[in-house]
C-alpha positions in Angstrom: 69.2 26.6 -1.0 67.3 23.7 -0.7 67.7 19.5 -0.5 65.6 18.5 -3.6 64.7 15.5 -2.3 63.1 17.1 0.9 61.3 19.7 -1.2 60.1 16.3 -3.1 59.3 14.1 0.2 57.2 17.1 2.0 55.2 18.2 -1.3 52.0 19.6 -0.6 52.9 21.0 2.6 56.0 22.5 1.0 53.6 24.4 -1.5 52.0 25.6 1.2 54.6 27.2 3.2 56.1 28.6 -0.1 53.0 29.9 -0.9 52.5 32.0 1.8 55.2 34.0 0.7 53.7 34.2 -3.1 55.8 31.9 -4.2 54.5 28.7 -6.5 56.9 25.7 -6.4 56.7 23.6 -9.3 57.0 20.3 -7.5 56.4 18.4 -11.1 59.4 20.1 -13.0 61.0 19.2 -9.8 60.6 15.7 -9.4 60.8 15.7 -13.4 64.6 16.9 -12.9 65.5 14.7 -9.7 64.1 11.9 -11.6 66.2 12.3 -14.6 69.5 12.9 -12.6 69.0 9.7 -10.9 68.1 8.1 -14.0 71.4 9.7 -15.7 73.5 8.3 -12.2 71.9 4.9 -12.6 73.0 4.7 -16.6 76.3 5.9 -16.1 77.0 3.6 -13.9 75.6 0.7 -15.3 77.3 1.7 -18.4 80.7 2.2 -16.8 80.3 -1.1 -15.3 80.0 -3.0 -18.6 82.6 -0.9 -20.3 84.8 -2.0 -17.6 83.9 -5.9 -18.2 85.0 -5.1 -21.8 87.8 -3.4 -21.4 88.7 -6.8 -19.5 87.2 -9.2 -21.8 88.9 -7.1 -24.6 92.4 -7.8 -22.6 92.0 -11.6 -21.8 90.9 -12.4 -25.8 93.7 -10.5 -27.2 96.2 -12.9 -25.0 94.7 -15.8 -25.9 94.9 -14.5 -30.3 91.1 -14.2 -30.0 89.1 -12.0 -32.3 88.7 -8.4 -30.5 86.9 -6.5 -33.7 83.0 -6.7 -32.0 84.1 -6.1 -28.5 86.3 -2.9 -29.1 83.5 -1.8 -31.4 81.3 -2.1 -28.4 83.7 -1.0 -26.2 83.1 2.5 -28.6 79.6 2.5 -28.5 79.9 2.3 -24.5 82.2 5.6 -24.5 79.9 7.0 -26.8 76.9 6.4 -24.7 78.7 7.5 -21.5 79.8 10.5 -23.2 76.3 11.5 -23.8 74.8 10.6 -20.8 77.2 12.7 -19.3 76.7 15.9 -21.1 72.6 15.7 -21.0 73.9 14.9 -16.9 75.7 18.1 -17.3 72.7 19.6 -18.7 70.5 18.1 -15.9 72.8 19.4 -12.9 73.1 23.4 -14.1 69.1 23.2 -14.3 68.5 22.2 -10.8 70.3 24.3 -9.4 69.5 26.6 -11.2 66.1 26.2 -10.4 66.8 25.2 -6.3 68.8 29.0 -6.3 65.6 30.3 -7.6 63.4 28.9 -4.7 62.9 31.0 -1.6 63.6 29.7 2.2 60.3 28.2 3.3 59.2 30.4 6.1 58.6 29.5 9.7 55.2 28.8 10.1 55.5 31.8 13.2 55.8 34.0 11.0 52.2 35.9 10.3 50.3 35.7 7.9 50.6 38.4 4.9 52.5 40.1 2.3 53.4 43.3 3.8 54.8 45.4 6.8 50.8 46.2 7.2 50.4 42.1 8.4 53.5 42.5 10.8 52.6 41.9 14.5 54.1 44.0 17.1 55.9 42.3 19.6 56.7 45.1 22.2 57.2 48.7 22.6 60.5 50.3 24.5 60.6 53.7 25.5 58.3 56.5 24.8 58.3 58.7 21.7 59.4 62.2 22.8 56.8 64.6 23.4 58.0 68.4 21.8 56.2 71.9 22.7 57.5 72.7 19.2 57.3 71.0 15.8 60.0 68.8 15.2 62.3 69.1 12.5 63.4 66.2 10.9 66.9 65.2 10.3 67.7 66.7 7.1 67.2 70.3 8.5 68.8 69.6 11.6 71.8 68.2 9.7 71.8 71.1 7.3 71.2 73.6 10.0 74.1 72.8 12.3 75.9 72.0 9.3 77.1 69.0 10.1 75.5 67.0 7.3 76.2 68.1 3.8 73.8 66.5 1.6 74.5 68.8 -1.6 77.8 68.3 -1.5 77.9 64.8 -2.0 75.5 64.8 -4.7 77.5 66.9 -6.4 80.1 64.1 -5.9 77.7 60.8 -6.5 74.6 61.8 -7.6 71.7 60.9 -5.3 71.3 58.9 -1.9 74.1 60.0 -0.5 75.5 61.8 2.2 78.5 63.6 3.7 78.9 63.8 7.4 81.6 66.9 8.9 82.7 68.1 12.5 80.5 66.7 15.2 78.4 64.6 12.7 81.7 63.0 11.6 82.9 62.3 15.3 79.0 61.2 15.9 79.1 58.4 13.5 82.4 57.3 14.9 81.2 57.1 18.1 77.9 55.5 17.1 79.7 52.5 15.3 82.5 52.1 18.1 79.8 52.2 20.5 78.1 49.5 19.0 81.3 47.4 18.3 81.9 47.7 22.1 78.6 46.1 23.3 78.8 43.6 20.6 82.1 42.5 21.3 82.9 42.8 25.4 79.1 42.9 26.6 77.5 40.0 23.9 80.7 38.0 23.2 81.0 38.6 19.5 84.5 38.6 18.0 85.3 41.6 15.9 86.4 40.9 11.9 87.8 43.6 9.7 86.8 42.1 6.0 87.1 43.1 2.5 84.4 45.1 0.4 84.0 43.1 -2.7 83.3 39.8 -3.0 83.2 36.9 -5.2 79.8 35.8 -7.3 80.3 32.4 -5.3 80.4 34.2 -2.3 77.1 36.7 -3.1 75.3 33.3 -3.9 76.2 31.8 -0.7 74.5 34.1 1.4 71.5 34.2 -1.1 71.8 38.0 -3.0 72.5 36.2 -5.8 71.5 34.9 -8.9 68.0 37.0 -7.4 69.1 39.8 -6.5 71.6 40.6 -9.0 69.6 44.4 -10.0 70.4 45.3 -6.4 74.0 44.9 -6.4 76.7 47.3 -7.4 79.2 45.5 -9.7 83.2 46.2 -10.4 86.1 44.1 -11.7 89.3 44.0 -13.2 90.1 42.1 -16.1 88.1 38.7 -16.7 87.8 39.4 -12.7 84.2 40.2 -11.3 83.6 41.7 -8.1 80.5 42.4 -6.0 80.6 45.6 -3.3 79.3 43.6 -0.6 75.3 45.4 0.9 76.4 44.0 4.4 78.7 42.6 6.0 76.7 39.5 6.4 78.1 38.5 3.1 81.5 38.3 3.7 81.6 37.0 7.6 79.2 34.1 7.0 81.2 33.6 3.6 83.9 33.3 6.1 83.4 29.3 6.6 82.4 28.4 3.2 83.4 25.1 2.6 84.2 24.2 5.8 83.6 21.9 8.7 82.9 23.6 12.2 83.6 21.4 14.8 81.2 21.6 17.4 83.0 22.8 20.3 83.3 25.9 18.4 80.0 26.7 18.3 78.5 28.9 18.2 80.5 31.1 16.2 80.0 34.7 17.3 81.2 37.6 14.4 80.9 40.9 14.2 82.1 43.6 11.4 81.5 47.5 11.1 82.0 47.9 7.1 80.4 50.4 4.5 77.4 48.4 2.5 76.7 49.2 -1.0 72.7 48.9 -2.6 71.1 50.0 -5.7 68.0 50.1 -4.7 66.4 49.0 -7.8 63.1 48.5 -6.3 62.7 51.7 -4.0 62.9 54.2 -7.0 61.3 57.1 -5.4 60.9 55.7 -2.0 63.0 57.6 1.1 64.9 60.1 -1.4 65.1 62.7 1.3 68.0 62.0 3.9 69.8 59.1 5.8 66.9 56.3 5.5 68.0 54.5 2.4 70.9 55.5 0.6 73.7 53.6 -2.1 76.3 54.0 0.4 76.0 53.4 4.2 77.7 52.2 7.0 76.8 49.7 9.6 77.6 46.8 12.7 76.3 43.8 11.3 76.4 40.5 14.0 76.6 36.6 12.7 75.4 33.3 14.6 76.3 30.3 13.5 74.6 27.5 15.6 73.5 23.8 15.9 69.9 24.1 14.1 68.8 23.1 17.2 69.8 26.2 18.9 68.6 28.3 16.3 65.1 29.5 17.5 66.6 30.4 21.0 69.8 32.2 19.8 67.3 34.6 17.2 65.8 35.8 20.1 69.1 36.3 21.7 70.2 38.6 19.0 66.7 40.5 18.8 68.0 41.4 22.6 71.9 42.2 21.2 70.4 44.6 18.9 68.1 46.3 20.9 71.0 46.8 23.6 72.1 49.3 20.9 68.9 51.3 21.3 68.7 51.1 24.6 71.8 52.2 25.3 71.2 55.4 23.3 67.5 55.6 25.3 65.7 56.1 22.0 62.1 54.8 21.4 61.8 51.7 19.5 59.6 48.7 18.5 59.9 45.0 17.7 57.7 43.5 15.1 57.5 39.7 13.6 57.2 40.1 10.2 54.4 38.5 8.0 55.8 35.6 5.6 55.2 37.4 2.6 57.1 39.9 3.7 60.4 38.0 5.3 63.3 37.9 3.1 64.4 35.5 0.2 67.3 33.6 2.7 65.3 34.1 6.0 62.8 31.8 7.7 61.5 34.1 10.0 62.4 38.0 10.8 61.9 40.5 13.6 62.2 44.1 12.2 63.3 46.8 15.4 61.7 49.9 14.5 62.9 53.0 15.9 60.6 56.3 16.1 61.1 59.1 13.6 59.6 61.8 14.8 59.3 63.8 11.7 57.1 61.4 10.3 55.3 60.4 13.3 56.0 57.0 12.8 58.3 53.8 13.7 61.1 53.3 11.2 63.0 49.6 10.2 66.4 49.9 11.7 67.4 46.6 11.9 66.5 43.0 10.4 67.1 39.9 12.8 66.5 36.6 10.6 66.9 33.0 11.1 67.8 31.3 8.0 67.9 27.7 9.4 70.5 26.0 7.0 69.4 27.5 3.9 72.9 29.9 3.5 74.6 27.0 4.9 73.4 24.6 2.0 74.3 27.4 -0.3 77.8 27.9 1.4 78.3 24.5 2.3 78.9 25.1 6.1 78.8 22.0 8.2 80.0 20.9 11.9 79.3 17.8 12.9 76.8 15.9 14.8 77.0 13.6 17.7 77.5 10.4 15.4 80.4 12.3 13.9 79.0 13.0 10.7 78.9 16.3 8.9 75.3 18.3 9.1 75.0 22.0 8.2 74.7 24.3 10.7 71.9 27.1 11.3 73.1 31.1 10.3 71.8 34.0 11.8 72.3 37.7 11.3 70.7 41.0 12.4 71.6 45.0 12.0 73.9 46.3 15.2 73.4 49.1 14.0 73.1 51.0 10.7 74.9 54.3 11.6 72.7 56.6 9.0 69.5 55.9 10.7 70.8 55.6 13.9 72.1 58.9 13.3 68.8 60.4 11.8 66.3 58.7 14.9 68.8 60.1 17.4 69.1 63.7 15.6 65.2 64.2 15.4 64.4 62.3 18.8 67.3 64.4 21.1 66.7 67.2 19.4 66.0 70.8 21.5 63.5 74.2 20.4 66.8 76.0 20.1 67.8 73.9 17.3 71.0 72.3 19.6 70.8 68.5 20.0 71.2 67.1 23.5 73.3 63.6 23.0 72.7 60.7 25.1 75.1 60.1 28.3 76.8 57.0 26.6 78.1 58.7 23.6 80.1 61.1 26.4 83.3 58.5 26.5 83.8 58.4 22.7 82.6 61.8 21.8 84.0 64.0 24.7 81.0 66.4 24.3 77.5 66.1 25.2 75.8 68.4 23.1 76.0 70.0 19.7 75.3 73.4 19.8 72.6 74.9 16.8 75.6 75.9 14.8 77.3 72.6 14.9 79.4 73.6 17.8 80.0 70.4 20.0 79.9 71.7 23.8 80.7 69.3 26.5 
């Protein structure tokens, strides 16, 4: 969320930044509503001031068997006036933030051009894509052949975009999210967090999913009690320090959580129906940065390297991209997407988002440490994939993948799998 008053003081060049991500900011409805809450502040207490006086005056005439009729009646018309100011104040509050909730972060003017991934700019390429003497199949049919992914099965159990995972597939998502965990936690310095799966509506609009995003969101409750299923676990572990003050010897703060994520995905209807690439339920590593601002650019490219260990580690192909500002998320300031190669579809994949949001989710959250005159400031968040386990699954299924239909595993998995390859019938072999 944003300062109003900041939005106000850099105007035009706040239109522009917004702009570049399609977004048209209404700076006059803005000032109109800042103007009118200040007013509404002024009145009040300008009114409260002179009821006050009254109240007194009221008191010292009474003791001295003066005539009190025309001062209690105005001490009436006061409470009458405050009353009113304070409900159109009321009024005046919900519709600025209302409107300041609507407004997305303004992105980082390194951020390209552009309202698509088409406008991303490719940072680097790791690895190279493997080269078969066969054609490749993709994951699905390797999943389904070996039987250890059971996609008709589960939607006979939930319908749709999702997946169940058996024998060496089951062990190979285990591994894959321990794996990650590892590195994140003894390697990178990230402390692990086990955290609940639903959430508050205060704490979905902290970290920005909400009131946008609502569509996307699956919803539950008991009772008069609403509850969101969180879509990552950056919801709940930068949720963690809501309200709070962080003091700054503790930063950064370093988390880390391996937790299912639940999406709708409202807006992909049709998009990626086939396999593990976007589906309602998935599990993933997600890793959290909360830094001085100042730190913030330094520490994104940090965790751009923290993911990418991940990949590495499992020697599959992969990109980084920046992507375009039409095309970064609502929170985020700026975004490098890793891509990861799909052979399949002859083509680099999202696997994992790495934003800075500067101290938009902190506004939202009200996180704050303080600076060096001792005062509170908000801090900077930062969050990237560590990895999803579905895709991670699917690249590493279609990239390791052998003409006999087996599927040779990468040498790290050996410690948490204790085999090395699955065999074309699923049979793991070490």
């Amino acid at each position: 969320m944003h300062d109003a008053r900041a939005l106000i003081e850099m105007g035009a060049e706040a239109v522009r930044r917004l702009a570049r991500r399609g977004y048209s900011l209404d700076l006059s409805e803005l000032e109109s509503l800042q103007s009118r809450r200040n007013q509404n502040i002024r009145s009040a207490d300008e009114l409260r001031a002179e009821s006050k006086r009254v109240a007194s005056e009221v008191q010292q005439t009474a003791k001295q068997g003066g005539d009190i009729s025309k001062l209690k009646e105005r001490a009436r018309e006061l409470k009458d006036q405050i009353r009113e100011i304070d409900a159109d104040q009321e009024q005046v509050e919900e519709q600025l933030r209302d409107l300041l909730l609507s407004i997305p972060n303004l992105p980082d003017d390194a951020a390209p051009d552009g309202d698509s991934e088409e406008f991303a700019v490719e940072i680097r390429r790791v690895g190279t894509p493997p080269a078969f003497a066969f054609e490749p199949k993709d994951h699905v049919d390797l999943g389904e052949a070996t039987g250890i992914l059971d996609f008709a099965r589960a939607t006979k159990l939930s319908g749709p975009r999702f997946a169940v995972s058996r024998g060496a597939g089951a062990a190979l998502e285990r591994a894959l999210a321990t794996l990650f965990l590892d590195l994140h936690t003894r390697r990178h310095g990230y402390v692990e967090h086990a955290v609940p799966y639903l959430v508050t509506r205060k704490t979905m609009t902290g970290t920005g999913q909400l009131p946008k995003f609502e569509e996307d969101l699956f919803k539950t409750g008991v009772a008069d009690r609403e509850l969101f299923l969180i879509p990552t676990a950056e919801v709940p572990l930068t949720n963690l320090y809501a309200d709070e003050i962080i003091p700054p010897a503790e930063l950064p703060v370093t988390l880390t959580a391996h937790t299912p994520c639940f999406r709708s995905e409202a807006g992909s209807y049709g998009r990626d129906t086939r396999g593990l690439i976007r589906q309602h339920q998935f599990a993933k590593v997600e890793i959290v940065q909360m830094v001085d601002p100042a730190d913030a650019d330094t520490t994104l490219e940090t965790m751009v390297g923290h993911a990418e260990a991940c990949l590495k580690e499992l020697g599959l192909a992969y990109r980084v991209v920046k992507l375009a500002a039409g095309d970064t998320g609502f929170s985020a300031q700026l975004t490098y997407d890793i891509e990861v190669w799909i052979p399949s579809q002859n083509t680099y994949r999202e696997i994992s988002s790495v934003s800075n949001f500067g101290t938009f989710q902190a506004r939202r959250a009200n996180i704050r440490t303080r600076g060096k005159d001792g005062k509170p400031k908000l801090v900077a968040t930062l969050n990237g994939s560590g990895l999803p386990v579905g895709r991670t699954l699917a690249a590493l299924l279609e990239q390791c993948q052998q003409q006999d239909g087996s599927i040779v595993l990468p040498e790290s998995l050996f410690p948490y799998l204790g085999f090395r390859r699955i065999s074309a019938d699923g049979t793991p072999e070490a």
